[in-house]
N, C-alpha and C positions, 0 to 999 in steps of 0.2 A: 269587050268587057264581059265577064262571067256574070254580075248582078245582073239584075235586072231595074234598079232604077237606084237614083242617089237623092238625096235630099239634104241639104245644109240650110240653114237660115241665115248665114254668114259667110261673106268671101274670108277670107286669112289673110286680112291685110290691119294695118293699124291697132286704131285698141283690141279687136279682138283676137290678135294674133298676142297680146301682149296680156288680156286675160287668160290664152289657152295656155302659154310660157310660163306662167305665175301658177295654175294648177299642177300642170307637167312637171317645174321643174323649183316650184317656192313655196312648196306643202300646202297652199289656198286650195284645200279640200273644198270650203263654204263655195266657187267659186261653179262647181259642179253645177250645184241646183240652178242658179241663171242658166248657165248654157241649158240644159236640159232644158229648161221650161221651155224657151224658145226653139230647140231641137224636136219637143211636143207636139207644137204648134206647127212647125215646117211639118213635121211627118202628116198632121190633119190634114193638112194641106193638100199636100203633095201625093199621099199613098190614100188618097180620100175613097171607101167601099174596099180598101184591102183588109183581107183577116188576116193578120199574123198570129201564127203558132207559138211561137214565144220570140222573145229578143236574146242576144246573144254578142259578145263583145270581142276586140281584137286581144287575145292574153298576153301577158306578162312572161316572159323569160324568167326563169329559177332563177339566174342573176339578179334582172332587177326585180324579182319579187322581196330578195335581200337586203339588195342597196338601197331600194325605195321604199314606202312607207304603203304606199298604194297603185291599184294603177286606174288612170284616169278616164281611162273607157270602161271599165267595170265600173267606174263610181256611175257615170252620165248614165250606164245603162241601166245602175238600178234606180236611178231617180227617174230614167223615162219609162220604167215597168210600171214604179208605181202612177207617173200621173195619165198612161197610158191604158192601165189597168191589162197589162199584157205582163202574164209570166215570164219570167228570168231563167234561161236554161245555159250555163257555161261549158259549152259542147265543143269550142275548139282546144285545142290544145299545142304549144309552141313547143316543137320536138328539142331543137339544141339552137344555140345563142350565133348569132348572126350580126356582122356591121350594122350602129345604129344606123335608118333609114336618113334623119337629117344629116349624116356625115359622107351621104354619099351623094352622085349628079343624079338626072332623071333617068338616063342608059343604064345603070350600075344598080338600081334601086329594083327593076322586075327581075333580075337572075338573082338580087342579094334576097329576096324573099320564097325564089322558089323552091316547093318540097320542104318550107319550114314548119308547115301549120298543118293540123289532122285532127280528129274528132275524136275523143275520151272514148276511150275501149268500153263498149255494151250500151252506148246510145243510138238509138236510130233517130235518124231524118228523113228518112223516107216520106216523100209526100208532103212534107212539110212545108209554110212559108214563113220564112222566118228576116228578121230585122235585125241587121248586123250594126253594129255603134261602132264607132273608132273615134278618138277625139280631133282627127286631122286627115283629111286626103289632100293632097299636093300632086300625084302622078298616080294614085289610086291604084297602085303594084299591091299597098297589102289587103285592101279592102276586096280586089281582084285576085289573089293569090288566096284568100280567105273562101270568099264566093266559090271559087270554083272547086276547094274540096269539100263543100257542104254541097255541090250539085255531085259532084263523085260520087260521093256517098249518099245521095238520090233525092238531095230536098229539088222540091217543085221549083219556088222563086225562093231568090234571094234579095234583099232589098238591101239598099246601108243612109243611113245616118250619121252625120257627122257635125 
């Protein structure tokens, strides 16, 4: 794995695979702030004496930035900036539109994400450690496809959140 450490407060099973389904895909924006709070607390947790540089989230497709209303790792991550008190830097960038990831198996999921993801032309990460959000890992292809162009382009660590 490109990260360097993962933190979840939650397996993806049961209710809360059915609260993440209700934010993704049944406009329950409200539903954000729970998960985050508890996404907070795993990070205290878990990343306990790490300094993150800022947080950073998996982006949206020009597609579904059309067809959807929002996207749901940019919402978690800016509710864990603020109860984090760690700025907000949206430094990846999703080149061109790709098989959704749940439409595909575990095999089919690290080649469908790679070479999709790159970082906004005139920001640097050099040196930096930053805190990657995603509102789901299941085979952690994009959260690992993510990590490793933010180490390309020369951050220190990478951490994710989910």
């Amino acid at each position: 794995m490109e990260y360097d450490g993962i933190s979840a407060p939650f397996y993806y099973e049961d209710g809360i695979k059915e609260c993440v389904h209700l934010l993704k895909f049944s406009g329950k924006e409200f539903l954000a702030r729970n998960l985050s709070e508890a996404m907070a607390e795993s990070v205290k947790e878990d990343f306990r004496g790490i300094e993150f540089d800022f947080i950073c989230f998996v982006p949206f497709s020009k597609m579904n930035k059309i067809t959807r209303k929002y996207n749901p790792s940019q919402l978690l991550a800016e509710h864990l900036s603020k109860d984090l008190k760690i700025p907000i830097n949206p430094v990846l960038l999703k080149l061109f539109e790709n098989e959704n990831q749940r439409n595909l198996n575990m095999t089919e999921r690290t080649g469908n994400v790679f070479g999709v993801y790159d970082i906004e032309e005139g920001i640097d990460v050099r040196g930096k450690t930053i805190l990657l959000v995603d509102d789901v890992k299941t085979t952690g292809a994009t959260l690992n496809n993510c990590a490793a162009i933010l180490k390309i382009r020369g951050a220190k660590k990478v951490y994710c959140v989910t």
